[in-house]
N, C-alpha and C positions, 0 to 999 in steps of 0.2 A: 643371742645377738647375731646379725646379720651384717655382715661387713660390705662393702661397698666402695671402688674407685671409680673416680669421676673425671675425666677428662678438663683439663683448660681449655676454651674457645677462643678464636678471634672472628667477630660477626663485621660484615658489610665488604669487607676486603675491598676496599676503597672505592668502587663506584657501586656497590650490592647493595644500597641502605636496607636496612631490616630487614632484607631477602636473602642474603650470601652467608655462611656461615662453615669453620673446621674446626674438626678438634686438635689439638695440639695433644703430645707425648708429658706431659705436665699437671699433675693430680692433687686432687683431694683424696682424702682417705675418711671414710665414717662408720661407723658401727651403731648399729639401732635396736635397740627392743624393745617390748612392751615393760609395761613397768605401773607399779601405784605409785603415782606421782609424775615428777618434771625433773629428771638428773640430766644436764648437760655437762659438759667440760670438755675445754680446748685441749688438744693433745702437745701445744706450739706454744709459742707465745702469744699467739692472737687472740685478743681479748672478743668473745663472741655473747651475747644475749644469754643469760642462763634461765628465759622463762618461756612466755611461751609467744613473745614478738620472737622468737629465734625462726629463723626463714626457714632452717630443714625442720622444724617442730612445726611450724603454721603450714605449712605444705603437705605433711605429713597427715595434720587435724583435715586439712579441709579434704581428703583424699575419705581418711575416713567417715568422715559427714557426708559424704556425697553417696557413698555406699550403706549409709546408718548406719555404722556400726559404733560404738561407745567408747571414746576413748580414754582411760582412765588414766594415762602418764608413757612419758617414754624416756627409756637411757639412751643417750645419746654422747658418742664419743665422736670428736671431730679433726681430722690434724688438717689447719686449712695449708697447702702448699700455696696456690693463685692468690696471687696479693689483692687484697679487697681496690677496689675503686680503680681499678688501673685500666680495663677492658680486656681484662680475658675472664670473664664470665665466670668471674666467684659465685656472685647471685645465683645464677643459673646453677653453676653446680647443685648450691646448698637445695635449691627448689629440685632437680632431679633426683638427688641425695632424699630430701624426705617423700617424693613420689615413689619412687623407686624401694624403696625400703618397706614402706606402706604397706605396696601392693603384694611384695612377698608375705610381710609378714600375716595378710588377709587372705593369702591362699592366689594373687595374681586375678583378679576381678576386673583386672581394665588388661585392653589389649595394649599394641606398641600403639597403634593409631592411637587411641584414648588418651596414651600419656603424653605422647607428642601436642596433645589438641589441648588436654590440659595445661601443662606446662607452659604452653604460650597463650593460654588466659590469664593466669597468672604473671607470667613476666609481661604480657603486653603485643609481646614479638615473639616470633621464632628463632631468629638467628643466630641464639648463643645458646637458646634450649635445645632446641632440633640439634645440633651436632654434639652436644654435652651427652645426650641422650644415645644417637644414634652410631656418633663417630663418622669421618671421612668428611669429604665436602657436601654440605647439603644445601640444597636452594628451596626455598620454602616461599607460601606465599598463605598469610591469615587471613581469614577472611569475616575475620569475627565469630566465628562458631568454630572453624575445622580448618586443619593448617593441610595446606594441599603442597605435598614435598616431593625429593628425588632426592637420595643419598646415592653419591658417588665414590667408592673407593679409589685413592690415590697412591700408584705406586711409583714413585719417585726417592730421586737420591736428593734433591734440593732441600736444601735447609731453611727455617724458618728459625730467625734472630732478633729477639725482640729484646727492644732498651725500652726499660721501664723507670719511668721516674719513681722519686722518692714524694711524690704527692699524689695526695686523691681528686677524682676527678668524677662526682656523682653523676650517673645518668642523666636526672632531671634536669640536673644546673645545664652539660651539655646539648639536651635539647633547647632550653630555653634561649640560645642564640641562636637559633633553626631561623627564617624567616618562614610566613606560613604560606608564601604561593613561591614557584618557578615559574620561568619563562618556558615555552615550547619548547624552544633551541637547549635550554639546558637538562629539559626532562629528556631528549633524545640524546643529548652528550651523553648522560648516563647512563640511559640504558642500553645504546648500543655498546657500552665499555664492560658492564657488566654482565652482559651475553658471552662479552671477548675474552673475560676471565677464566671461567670454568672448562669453557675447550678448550683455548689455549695452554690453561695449566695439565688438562686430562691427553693432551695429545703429544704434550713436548714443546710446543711452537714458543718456548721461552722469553723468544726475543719480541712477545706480544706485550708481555706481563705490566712492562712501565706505561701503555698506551692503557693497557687495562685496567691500572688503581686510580688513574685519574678520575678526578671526582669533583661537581660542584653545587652537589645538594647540603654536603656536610664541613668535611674537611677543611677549605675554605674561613668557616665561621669559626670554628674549632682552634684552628690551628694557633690562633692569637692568644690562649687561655693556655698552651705550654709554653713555658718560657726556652726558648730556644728550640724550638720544634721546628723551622725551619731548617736550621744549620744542622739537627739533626738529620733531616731530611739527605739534606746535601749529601753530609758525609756517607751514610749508605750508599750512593749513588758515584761518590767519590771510590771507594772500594772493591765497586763492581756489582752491585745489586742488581738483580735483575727486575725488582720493586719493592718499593717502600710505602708502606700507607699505615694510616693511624687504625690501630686496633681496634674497634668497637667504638665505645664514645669516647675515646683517649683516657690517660692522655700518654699510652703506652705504643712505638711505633713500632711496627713489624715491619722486616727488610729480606725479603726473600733472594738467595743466594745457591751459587752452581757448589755442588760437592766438591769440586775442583779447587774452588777458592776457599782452602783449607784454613788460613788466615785471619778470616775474614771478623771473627767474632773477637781475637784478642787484637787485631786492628783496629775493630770499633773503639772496645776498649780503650785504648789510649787517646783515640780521636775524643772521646767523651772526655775523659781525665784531662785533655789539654785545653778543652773548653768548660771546665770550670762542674763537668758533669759528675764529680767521684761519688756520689752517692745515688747516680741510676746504677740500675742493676742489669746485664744482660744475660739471657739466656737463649742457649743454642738447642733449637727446637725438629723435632719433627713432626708429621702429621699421623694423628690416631685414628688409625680407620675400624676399630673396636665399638669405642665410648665406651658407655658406662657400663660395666661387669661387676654384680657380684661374686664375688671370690669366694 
């Protein structure tokens, strides 16, 4: 068996739509091997697919179909930590998780490129694969064949705090309030915010960060599909955040915070509990400049 941690993601950091992507201190854990037959089992309470729609099993198959080789069954242990639907990039995990595993156990047939290029044909996007995969801040751009990236290691003492509701909030459905065109004026809002992102967070320039997750390709539409996701907002912002934006496709918000502001995550906490929030969850995060290792 070949064991396997996986990083959580938070993709688009608020003006990056499926370009921006980091990995977070925050894991999966899986164990793989070859096997006659299909053994899955959660190692959690997380109730997961025990055939072969299981994401790290289908990712796994199609890796080795792609190489011919014959897959006769695999064991698969899984403990999901990243809470399904929330947007830090469980999916993505479970898909690196069965690429990643594959390739060892076939001897490593695809490079890091290959897997990267894979992985976001499969999810669609890059920006929860690429840094699940790679670790650190990555910026990627697909282009239907081959994901063309830059992985930047992030050495900071900021914190990244994310309240996570107690609902799901599928991909699909969150695109589906996408409208399908922009305006000029808003395709430039964004993409000069999300140029401002990545330097400003790799140089220090902090006090860019709130100009930087403004966003209105996505968040916007979104936002009305968490109930109280604004006043979430707020209160981040109330505490001292230095940014607050919706993780992925929500409907989990991330609020980026100085080490300084020691407080700040049993802060939230209450602020949440006083608005009716006691069953989000928060987690006080840092950024994985690793990714994914076999152990």
């Amino acid at each position: 068996m070949i064991n396997i941690k996986i990083p959580a993601t938070s993709a688009n950091l608020g003006a990056g739509f499926d370009s921006l992507g980091l990995a977070l201190s925050f894991y999966n854990y899986v164990s793989i091997g070859e096997a006659d037959g299909i053994f899955i089992s959660s190692l959690d309470d997380t109730i997961v697919p025990e055939d072969e729609s299981n994401l790290i099993y289908s990712a796994a198959k199609t890796l080795y179909d792609i190489c011919g080789r014959r897959l006769h069954g695999l064991c698969i242990e899984q403990t999901n930590n990243i809470p399904i639907a929330r947007g830090l990039g469980s999916s993505s995990a479970c898909v690196i998780a069965g690429l990643t595993g594959a390739n060892r156990l076939m001897g490593e047939p695809l490079s890091l490129d290959e897997l990267v290029n894979l992985s976001a044909q499969i999810e669609g996007h890059p920006d929860n694969t690429a840094p699940a995969l790679l670790g650190g801040i990555v910026t990627a751009v697909f282009d239907g064949n081959s994901v063309h990236w830059v992985k930047q290691e992030v050495f900071t003492t900021l914190k990244f705090v994310v309240a996570v509701p107690d609902f799901k909030m599928e991909t699909e459905k969150a695109r589906e309030c996408l409208p399908e065109n922009v305006t000029h004026k808003d395709a430039v809002y964004n993409l000069s915010r999300a140029a401002l992102f990545s330097v400003s967070l790799l140089t220090g320039k902090y006090e860019n960060l709130r100009t930087a997750v403004n966003d209105r390709l996505h968040q916007p539409f979104r936002m009305p599909m968490i109930h109280k996701g604004r006043e979430v907002f707020d209160a981040g912002y109330s505490l001292g955040a230095y940014a607050v934006y919706m993780s992925g496709a929500g409907p989990s918000i991330m609020m980026i915070a100085g080490s300084e502001n020691k407080l700040f995550s049993g802060k939230l906490r209450f602020l949440l509990d006083s608005m009716g929030l006691e069953k989000w969850t928060v987690y006080d995060l840092d950024i994985d400049n690793t990714g994914t290792v076999i152990l």
